[in-house]
C-alpha positions, 0 to 999 in steps of 0.5 A, a space after each residue: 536585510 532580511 533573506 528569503 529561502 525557498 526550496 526549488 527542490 521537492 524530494 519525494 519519500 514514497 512512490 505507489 505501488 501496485 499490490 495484487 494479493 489471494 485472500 483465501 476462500 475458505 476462511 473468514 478474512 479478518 480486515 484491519 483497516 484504520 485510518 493511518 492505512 492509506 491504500 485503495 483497494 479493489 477486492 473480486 472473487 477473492 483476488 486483490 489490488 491495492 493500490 499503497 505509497 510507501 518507501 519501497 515493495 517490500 513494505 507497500 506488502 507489509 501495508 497490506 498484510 497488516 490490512 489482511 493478514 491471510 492475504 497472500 501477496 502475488 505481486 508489487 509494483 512500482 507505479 
């Protein structure tokens, strides 16, 4: 007799989190975008909100700075 095993239980490893950052007005922002960055971002004036999953604010920051390395982080976020 065979045994059939479903999971019921789904753990989810990252959340989203809500990342406003400053790019810096009088520079050339240099952007490191590929395709293993997952974020949305939404960039006016030189203020930012990028919207990253990760495992935790610090490194949902980390993503970002990797995609813009002059940003300065304001703020991270939970969604």
């Amino acid at each position: 007799m065979e045994m059939l095993t479903t999971l019921s239980n789904i753990i989810q490893f990252g959340c989203e989190f809500r990342v406003l950052f400053n790019l810096p007005n009088d520079k050339v922002v240099h952007v490191h975008k590929s395709a293993r960055n997952e974020l949305e971002v939404d960039i006016k004036d030189g203020h930012g909100i990028a919207i990253v999953k990760a495992t935790g604010k610090h490194r949902a920051a980390n993503k970002v700075k990797q995609v813009f390395p002059s940003a300065e982080i304001i703020e991270t976020k939970p969604l």
